[in-house]
N, C-alpha and C positions, 0 to 999 in steps of 0.2 A: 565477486566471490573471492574469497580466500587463492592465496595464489596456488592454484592445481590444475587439472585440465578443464576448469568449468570457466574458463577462464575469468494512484493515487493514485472514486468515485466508485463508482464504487459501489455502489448501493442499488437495491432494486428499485423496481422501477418507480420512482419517486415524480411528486412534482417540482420543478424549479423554484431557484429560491430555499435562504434557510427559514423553517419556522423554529421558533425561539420559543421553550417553552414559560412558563410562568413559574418559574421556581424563586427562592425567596436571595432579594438581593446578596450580593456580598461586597463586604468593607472593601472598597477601593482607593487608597492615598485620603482626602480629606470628605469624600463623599460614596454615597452606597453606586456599587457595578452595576449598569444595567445587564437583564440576559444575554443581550445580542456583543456585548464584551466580556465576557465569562469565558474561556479559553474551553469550553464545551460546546458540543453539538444536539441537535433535534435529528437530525440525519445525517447520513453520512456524504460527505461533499462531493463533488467531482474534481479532481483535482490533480493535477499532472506535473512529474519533471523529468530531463532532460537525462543524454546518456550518462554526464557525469557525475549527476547524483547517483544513478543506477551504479553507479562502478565504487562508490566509496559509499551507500548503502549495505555492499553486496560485497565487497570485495574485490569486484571483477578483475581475472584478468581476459582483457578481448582477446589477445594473440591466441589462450589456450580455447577459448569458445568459437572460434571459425572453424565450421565445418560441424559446428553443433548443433543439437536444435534445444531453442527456449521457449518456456510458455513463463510471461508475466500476468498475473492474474492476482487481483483487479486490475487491470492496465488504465483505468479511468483514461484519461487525456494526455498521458504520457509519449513525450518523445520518443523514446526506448523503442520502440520500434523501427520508426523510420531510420534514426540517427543508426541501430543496429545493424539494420541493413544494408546502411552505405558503408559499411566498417565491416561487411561481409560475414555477416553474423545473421541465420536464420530466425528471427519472433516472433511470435504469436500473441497477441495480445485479446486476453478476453476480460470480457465486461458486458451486463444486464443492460447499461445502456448503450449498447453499441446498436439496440434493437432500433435506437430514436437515430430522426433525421442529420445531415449536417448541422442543418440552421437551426433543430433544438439544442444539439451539443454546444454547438457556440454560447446560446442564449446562457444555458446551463454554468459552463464554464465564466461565460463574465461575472451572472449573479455572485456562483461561489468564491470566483476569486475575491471579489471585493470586499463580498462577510470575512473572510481569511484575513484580509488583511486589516480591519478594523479589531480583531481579537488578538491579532501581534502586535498590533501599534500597542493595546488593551493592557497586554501582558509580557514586555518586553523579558522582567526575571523568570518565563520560562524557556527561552531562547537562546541560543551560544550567539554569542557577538558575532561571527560570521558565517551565521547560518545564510542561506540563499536567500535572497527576498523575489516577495510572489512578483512583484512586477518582472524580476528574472525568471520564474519560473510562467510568467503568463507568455512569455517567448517560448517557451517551450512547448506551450498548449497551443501557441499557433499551428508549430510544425504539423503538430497531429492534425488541427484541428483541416488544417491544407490538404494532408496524408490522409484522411479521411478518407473524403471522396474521390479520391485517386488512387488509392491505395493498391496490389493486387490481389485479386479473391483469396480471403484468407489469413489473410493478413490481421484482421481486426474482427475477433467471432464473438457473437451475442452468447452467454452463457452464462450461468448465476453460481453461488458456493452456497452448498456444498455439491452440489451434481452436476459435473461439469459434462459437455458435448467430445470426447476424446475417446479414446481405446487405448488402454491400457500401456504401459512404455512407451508414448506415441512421442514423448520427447525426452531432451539428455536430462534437460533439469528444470526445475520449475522455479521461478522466485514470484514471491507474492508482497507488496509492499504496503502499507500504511492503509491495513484493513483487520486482519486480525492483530487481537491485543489492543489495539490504538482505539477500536472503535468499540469495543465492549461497554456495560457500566462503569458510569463513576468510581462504586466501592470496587468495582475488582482490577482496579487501577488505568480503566479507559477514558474516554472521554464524551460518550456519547449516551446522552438521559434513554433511560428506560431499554435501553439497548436490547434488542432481540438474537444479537451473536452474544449465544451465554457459552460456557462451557461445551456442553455437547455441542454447539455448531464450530467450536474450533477444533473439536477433538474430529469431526466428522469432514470440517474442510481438509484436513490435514491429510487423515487419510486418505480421502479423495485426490489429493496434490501429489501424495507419493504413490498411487496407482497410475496418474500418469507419469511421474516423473521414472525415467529409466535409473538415475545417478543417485541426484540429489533434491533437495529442497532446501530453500533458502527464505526467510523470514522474519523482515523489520518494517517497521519496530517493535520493541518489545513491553512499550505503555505507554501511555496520554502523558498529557502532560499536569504539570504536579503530582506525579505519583509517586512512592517510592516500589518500585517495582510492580508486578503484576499476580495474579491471585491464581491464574490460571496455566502461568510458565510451566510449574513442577508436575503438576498434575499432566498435563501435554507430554513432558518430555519423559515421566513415566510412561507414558504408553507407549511412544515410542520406542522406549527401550523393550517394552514388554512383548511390544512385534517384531526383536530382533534389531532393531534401526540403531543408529549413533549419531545422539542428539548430544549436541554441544553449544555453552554459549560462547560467542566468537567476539571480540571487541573489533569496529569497524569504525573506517577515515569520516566518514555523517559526523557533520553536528549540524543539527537542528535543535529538535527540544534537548533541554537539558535532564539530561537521565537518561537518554534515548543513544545510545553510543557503542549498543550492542546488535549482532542479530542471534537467530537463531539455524544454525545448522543440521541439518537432518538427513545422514547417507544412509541410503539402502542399502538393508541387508543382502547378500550376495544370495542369488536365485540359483 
């Protein structure tokens, strides 16, 4: 997060593996794209990274987050947890499929990483030159996926958006990464076909994130890739404002997709 005191999967319960739907090719260099290299999804992935994309995501600074507590949500297969905890940072990391075994997250995890990486090979022009690559980020999925079943109670809770399992201020701040916005419809600047997070379920996850967040809420990215922004931003950050909140957009150290170099910030109104 921004420097103050604050100092990826995402999906319900799905089956393994991406299904690709049958949508009509598109122009690729000298031949037509198939679906499964179209920089779109059928579902949303499971798909994790480590603390220091979480810190130049987000902004983080650690020093001012010890002694805080965090809820990342989707946490898919994120490091962020584990790697938080040894940097003496409280996490909570929740996700739908935290319901599934070790050994299906695992399975989970390899499938998605692979499709991931056939659709960057796919589409390098929506990429920054030194974005992370997944083979680096499937290091990171390790961690978790180790942290897992070791983990201690608590650490890692099954829970879906919009109705999360928490009590209300239950943590300092909440960050939610590479679920809403990124995984909306195509036209409303997402990347995922026929997409079921419309509008109302971000305005509803949102809310839900600053009931429990005591602080703040934090939120990137802010579109799929090819887009040029998103449909759904303003209308969000009206409401936010209309509940008293102060939403801003923040430019953040991430490059991954290109256009993607923003988060969203959202402090609660003072109670």
């Amino acid at each position: 997060m921004e420097h103050s005191n604050c100092g990826d999967a995402e999906a319900p319960n799905v089956p393994p593996g991406v299904k690709y739907g049958g949508s009509k090719p598109q122009v690729f260099g000298n031949r037509a794209m198939r679906p499964e290299e179209k920089f779109e999804f059928a579902r949303v992935v499971f798909f994790g990274r480590g603390l220091g994309e979480y810190v130049d995501m987000f902004n983080l600074d650690l020093n001012g987050l010890k002694g805080q507590r965090v809820l990342d949500c989707a946490g898919g297969p994120a490091a962020f947890a584990k790697e938080a905890a040894q940097a003496g940072i409280e996490v909570v990391a929740c996700d739908p499929m935290y319901a599934e075994t070790a050994d299906k997250l695992r399975h989970v995890v390899d499938s998605d990483a692979a499709a991931v990486t056939v659709k960057q090979q796919a589409n390098p022009q929506t990429l920054h030159t030194n974005y992370v690559s997944t083979s680096e980020r499937r290091k990171s999925m390790e961690i978790f996926l180790q942290d897992f079943a070791a983990a201690p109670r608590g650490r890692y809770v099954s829970g879906r958006l919009p109705t999360l399992p928490f009590d209300d201020n239950s943590f300092d701040f909440a960050l939610s990464a590479n679920l809403l916005f990124i995984y909306s419809d195509i036209a409303s600047g997402g990347m995922l076909e026929s997409s079921p997070l419309d509008l109302e379920f971000h305005l509803r996850s949102t809310t839900e994130l600053l009931r429990i967040a005591r602080k703040e809420l934090r939120l990137y990215p802010l579109q799929g890739a090819n887009a040029k922004g998103h449909a759904y931003l303003a209308p969000l950050m009206d409401e936010c404002t209309a509940q008293g909140h102060l939403a801003s957009v923040v430019p953040v150290r991430q490059r991954d997709l290109v256009g993607a170099e923003s988060m969203l910030r959202i402090v609660k109104r003072a109670l």
